[in-house]
LUMBA-72518 format. One record per residue: z negated, x negated, y negated of N, C-alpha, C in turn; residue in three letters; residue number from 1. Coordinates in nm, 3 decimals, always signed. Atoms other than C-alpha are relative to their C-alpha. Layout:
BEGIN
      n.up    n.east   n.north     ca.up   ca.east   ca.north      c.up    c.east   c.north   type   seq
         Z         X         Y         Z         X          Y         Z         X         Y    Ala   NUM
...
END
This chain:
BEGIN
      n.up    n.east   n.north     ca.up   ca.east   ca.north      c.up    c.east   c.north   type   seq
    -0.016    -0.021    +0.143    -1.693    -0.668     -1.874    +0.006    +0.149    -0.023    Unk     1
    +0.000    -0.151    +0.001    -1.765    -0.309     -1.983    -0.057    +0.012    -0.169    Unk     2
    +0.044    -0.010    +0.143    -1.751    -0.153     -2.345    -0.006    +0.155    +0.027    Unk     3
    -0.058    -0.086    -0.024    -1.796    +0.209     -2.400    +0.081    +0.047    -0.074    Unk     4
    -0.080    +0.001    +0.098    -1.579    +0.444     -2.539    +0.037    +0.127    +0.016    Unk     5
    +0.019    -0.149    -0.058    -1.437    +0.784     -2.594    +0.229    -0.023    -0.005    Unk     6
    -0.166    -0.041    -0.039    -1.064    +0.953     -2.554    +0.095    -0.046    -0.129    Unk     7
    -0.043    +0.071    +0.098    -0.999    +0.837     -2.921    +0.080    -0.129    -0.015    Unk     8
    +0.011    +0.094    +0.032    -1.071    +0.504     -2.901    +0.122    -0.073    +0.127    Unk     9
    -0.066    +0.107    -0.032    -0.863    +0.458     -2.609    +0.146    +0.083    +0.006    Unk    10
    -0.117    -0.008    +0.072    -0.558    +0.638     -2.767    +0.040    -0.072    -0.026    Unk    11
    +0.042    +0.098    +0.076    -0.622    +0.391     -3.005    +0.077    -0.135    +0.016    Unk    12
    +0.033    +0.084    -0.084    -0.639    +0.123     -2.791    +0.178    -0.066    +0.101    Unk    13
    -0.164    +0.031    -0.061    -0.293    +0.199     -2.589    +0.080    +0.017    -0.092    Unk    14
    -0.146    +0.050    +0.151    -0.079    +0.251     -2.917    -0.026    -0.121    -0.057    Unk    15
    +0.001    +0.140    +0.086    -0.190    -0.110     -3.046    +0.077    -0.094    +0.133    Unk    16
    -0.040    +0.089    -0.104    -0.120    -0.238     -2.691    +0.195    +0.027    +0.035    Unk    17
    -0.165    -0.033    -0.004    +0.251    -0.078     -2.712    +0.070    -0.040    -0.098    Unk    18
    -0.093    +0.071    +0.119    +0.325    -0.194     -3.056    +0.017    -0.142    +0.030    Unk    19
    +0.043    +0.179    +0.006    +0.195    -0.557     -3.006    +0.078    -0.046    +0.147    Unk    20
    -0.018    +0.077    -0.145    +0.239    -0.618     -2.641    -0.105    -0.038    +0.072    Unk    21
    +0.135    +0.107    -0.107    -0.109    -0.719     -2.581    -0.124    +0.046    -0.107    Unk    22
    +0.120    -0.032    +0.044    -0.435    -0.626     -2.682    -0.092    -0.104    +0.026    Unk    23
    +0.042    +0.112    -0.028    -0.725    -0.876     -2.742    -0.166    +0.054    -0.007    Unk    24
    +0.168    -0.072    +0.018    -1.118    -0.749     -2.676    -0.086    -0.123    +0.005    Unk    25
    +0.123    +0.072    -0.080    -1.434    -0.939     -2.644    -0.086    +0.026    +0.112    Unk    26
    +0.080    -0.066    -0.123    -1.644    -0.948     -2.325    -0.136    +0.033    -0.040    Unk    27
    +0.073    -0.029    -0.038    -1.905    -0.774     -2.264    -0.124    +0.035    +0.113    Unk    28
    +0.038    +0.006    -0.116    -2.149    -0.808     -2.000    +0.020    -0.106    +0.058    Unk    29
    -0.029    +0.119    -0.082    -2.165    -1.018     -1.696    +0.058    +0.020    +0.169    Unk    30
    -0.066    -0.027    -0.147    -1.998    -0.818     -1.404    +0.115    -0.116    +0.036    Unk    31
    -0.181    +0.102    -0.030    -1.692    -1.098     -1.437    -0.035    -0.140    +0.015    Unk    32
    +0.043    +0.150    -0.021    -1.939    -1.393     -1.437    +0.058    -0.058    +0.124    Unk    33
    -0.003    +0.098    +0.128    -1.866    -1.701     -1.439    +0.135    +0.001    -0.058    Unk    34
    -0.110    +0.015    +0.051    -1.521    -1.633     -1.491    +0.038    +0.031    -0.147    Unk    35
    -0.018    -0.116    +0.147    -1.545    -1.413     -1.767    -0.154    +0.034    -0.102    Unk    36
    +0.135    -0.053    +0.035    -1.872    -1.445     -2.006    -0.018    +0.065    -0.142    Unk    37
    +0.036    -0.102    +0.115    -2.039    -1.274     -2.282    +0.080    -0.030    -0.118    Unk    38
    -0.043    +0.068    +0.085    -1.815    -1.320     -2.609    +0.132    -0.118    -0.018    Unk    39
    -0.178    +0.062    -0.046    -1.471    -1.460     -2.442    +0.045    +0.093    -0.036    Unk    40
    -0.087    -0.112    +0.066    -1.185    -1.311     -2.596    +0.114    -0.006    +0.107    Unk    41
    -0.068    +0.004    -0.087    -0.984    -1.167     -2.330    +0.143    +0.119    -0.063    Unk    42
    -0.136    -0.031    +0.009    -0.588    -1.081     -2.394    +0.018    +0.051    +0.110    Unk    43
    -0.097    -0.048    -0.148    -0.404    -0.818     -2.158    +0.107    +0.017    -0.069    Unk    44
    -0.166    -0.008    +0.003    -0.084    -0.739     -2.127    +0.017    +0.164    +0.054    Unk    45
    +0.001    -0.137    -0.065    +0.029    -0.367     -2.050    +0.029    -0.001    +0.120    Unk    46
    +0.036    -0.033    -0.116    -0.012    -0.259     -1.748    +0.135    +0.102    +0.077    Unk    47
    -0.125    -0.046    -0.062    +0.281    -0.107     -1.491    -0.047    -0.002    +0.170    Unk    48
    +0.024    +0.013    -0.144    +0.258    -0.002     -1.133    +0.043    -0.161    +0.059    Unk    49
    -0.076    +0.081    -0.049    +0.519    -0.270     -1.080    -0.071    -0.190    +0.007    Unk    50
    +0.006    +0.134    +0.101    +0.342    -0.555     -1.283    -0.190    -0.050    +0.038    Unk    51
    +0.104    +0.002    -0.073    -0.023    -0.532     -1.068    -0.015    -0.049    +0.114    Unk    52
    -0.020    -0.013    -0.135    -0.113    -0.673     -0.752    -0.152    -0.063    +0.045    Unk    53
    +0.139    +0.027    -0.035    -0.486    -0.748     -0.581    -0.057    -0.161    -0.056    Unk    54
    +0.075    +0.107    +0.074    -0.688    -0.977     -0.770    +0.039    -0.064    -0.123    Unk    55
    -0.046    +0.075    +0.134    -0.543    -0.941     -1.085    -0.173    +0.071    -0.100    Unk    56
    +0.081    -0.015    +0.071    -0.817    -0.838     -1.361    +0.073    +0.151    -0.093    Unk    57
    -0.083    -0.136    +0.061    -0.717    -0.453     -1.505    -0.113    +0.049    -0.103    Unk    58
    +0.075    -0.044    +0.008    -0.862    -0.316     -1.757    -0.003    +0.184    -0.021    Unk    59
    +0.007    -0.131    -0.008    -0.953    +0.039     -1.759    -0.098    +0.111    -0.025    Unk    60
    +0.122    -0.111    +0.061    -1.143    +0.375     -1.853    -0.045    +0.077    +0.145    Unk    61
    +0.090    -0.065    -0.132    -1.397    +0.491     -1.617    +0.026    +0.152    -0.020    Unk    62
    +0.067    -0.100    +0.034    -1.470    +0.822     -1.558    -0.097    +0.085    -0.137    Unk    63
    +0.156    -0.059    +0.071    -1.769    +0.842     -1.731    +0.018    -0.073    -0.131    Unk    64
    -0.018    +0.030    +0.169    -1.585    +0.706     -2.040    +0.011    -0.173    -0.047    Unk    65
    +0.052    +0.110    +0.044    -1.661    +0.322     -2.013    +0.122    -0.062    +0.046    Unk    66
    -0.107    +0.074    +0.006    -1.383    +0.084     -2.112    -0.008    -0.168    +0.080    Unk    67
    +0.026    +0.105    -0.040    -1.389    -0.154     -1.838    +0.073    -0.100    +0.067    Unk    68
    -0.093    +0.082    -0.076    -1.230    -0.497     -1.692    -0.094    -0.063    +0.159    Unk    69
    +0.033    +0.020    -0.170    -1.284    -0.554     -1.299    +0.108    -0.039    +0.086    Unk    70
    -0.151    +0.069    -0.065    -1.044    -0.704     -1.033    -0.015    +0.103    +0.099    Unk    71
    -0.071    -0.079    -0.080    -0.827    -0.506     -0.842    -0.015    -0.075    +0.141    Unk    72
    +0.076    +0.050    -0.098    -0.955    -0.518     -0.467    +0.146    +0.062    +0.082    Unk    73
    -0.036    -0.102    -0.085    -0.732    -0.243     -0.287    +0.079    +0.103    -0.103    Unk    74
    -0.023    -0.062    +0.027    -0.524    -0.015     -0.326    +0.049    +0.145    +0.109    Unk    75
    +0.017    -0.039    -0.084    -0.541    +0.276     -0.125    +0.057    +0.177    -0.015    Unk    76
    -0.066    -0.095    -0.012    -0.357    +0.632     -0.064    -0.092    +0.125    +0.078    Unk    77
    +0.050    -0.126    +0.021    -0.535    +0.975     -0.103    +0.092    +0.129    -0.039    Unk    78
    -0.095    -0.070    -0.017    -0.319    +1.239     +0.013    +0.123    -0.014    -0.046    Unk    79
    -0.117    +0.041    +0.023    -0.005    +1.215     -0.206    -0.078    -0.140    -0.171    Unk    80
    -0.003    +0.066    +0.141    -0.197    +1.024     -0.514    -0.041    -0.187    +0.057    Unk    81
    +0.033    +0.110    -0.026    -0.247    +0.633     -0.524    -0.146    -0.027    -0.101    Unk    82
    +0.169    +0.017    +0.022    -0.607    +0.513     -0.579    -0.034    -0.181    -0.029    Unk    83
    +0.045    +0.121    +0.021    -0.720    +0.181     -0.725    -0.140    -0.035    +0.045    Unk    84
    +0.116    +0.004    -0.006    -1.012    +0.004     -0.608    -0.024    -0.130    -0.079    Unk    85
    +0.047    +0.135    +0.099    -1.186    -0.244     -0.847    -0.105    -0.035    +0.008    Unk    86
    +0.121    +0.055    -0.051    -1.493    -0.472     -0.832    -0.033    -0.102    -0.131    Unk    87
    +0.008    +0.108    +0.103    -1.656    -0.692     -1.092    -0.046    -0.129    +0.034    Unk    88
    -0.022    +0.097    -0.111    -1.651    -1.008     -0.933    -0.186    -0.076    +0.019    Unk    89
    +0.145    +0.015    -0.030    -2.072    -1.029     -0.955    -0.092    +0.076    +0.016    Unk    90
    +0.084    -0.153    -0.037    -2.160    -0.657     -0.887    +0.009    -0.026    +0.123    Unk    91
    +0.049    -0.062    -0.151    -2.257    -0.592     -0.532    +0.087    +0.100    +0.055    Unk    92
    -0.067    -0.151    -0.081    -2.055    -0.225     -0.490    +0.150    +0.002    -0.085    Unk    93
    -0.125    +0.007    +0.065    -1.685    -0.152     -0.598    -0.056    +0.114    -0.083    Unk    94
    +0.022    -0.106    +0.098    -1.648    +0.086     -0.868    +0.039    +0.118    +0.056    Unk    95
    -0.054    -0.113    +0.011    -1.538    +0.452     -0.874    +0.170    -0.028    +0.045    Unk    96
    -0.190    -0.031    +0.050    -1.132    +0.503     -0.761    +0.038    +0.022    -0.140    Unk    97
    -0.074    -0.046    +0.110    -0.896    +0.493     -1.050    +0.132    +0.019    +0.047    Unk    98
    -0.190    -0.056    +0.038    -0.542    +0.657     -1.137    +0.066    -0.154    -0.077    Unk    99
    -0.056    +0.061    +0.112    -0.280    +0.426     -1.327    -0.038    +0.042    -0.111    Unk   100
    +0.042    -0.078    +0.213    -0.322    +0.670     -1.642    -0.173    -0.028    -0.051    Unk   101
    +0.140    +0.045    +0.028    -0.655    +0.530     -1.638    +0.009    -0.182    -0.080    Unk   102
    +0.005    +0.201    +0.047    -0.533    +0.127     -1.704    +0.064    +0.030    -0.108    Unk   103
    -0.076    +0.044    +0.109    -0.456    -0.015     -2.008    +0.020    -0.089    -0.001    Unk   104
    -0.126    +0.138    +0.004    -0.364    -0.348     -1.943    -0.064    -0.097    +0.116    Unk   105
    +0.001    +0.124    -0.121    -0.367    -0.674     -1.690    -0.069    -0.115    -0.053    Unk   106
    +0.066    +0.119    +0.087    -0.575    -1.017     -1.791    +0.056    -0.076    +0.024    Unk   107
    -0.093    +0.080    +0.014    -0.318    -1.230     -1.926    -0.056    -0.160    -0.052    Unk   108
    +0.074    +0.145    +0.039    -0.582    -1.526     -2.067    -0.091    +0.034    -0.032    Unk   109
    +0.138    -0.021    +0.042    -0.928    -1.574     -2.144    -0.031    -0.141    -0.117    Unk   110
    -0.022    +0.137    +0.106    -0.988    -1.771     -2.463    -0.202    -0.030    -0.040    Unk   111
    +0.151    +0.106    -0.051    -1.358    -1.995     -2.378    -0.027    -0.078    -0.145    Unk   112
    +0.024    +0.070    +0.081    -1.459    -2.109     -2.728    +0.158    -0.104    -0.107    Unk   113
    -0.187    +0.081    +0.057    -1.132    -2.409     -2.798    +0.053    +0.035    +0.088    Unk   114
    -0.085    -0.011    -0.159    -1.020    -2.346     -2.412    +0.038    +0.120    +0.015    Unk   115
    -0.054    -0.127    -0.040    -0.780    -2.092     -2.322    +0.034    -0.023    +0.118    Unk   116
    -0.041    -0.017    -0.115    -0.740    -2.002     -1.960    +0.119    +0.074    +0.022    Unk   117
    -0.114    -0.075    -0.009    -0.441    -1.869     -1.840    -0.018    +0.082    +0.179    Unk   118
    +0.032    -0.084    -0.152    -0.459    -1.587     -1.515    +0.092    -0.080    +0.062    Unk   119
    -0.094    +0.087    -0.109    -0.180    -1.832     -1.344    -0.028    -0.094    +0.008    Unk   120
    +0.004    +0.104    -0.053    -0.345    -2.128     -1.391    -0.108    -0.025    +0.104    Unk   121
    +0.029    -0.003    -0.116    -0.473    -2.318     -1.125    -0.138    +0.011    +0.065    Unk   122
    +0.098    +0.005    -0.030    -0.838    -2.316     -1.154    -0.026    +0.162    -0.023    Unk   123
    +0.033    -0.130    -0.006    -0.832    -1.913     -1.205    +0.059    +0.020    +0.082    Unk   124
    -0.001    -0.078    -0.212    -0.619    -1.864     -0.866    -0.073    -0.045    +0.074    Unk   125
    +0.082    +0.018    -0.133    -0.860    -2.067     -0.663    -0.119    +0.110    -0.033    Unk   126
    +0.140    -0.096    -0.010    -1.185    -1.882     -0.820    +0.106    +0.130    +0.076    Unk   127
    -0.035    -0.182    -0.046    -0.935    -1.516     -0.771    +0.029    -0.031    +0.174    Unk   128
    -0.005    -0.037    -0.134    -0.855    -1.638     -0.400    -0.147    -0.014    +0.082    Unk   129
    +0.108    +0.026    -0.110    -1.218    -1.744     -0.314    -0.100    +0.109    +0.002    Unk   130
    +0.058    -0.110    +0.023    -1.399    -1.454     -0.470    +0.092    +0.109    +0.076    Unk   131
    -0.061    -0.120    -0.058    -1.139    -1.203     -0.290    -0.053    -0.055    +0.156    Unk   132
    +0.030    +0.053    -0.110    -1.189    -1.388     +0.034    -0.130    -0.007    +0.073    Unk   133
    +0.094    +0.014    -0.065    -1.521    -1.478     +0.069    -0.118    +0.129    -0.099    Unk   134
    +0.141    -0.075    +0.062    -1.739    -1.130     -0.087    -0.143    -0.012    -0.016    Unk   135
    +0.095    +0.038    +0.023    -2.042    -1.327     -0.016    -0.020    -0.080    -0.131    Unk   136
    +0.024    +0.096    +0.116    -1.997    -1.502     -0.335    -0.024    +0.133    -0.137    Unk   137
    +0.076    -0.086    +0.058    -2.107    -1.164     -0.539    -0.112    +0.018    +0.035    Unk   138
    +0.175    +0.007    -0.008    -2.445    -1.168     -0.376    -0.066    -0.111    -0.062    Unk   139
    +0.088    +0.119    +0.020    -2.515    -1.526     -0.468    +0.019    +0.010    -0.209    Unk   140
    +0.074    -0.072    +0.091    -2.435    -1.428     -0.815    -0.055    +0.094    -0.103    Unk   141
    +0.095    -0.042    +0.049    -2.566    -1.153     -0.888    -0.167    -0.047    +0.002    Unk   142
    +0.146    +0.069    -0.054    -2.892    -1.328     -0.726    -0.029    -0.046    -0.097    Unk   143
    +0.069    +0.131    +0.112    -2.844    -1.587     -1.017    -0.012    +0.109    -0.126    Unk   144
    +0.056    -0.044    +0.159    -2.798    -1.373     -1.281    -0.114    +0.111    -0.024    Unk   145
    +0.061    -0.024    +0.002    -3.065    -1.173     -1.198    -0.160    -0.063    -0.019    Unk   146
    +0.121    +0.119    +0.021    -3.288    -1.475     -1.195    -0.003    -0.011    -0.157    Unk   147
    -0.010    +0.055    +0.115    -3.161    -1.576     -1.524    -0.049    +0.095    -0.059    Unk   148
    +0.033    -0.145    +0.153    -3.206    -1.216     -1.712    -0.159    -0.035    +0.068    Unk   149
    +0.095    -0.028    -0.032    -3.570    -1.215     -1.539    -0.112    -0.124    -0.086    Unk   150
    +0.071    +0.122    +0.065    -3.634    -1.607     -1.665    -0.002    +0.020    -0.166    Unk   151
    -0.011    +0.009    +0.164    -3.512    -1.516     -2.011    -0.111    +0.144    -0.075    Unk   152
    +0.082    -0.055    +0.046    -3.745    -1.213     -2.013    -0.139    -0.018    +0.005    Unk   153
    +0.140    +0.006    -0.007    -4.042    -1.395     -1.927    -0.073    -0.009    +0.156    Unk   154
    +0.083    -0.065    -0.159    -4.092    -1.311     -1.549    +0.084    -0.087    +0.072    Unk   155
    -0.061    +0.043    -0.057    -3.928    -1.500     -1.289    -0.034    +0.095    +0.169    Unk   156
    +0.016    -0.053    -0.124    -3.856    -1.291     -0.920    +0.114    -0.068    +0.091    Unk   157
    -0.072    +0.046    -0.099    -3.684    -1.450     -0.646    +0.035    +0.121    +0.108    Unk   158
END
């Protein structure tokens, strides 16, 4: 899920999430497929060193500006600073390291049309333990959704 965005927007963004408690975006993209698709409205919750732990869903500002949600893979220690590693559970490569002062919040539910998922229930810990477990399940699909964008433009490549 990736929106972009600038230093404004995600001012913005963390004072609504401090008044409220929770911020509510739409997805974008399909790095989070199938868990997470185009036009689900995904709720976080603010974000805390304490209140994170591998294979939760964070979302956060890239580098290069882009407001994005990816699951926390690793977390890993670069001289005295701590380093996040994140992955979108149908990309191929992890992302860029992030800082905390980079997150703005944790994925507390995903709301599917009438269906709301909840990150504790039980059919989102098996996908978060089988996708952390078995990384071959980002090749198979990106594979598909590369099929699919290729079928919907006309071309089909295997």
């Amino acid at each position: 899920m990736q929106q972009s965005r600038n230093d404004a927007q995600f001012q913005l963004l963390t004072r609504i999430m401090q008044r409220d408690g929770w911020l509510a975006l739409p997805a974008q993209g399909s790095s989070m497929f199938p868990l997470i698709r185009e036009g689900n409205l995904c709720r976080f919750r603010p974000v805390q060193a304490d209140n994170i732990g591998k294979g939760d869903i964070i979302l956060f500002c890239s580098d290069s500006g882009q407001l994005i949600a990816h699951r926390l893979l690793s977390v890993i220690r670069r001289e005295d600073l701590l380093l996040y590693i994140c992955k979108g559970d149908s990309n191929l490569g992890c992302d860029e390291p992030i800082r905390l002062e980079q997150m703005l919040g944790v994925l507390y539910s995903i709301r599917k049309s009438r269906k709301e998922l909840h990150m504790s229930g039980r059919f989102v810990s098996l996908w978060t333990r089988a996708v952390m477990a078995l990384p071959i399940l980002s090749h198979g699909l990106n594979r598909y959704i590369s099929y699919q964008k290729a079928r919907s433009a006309g071309g089909v490549s295997l």
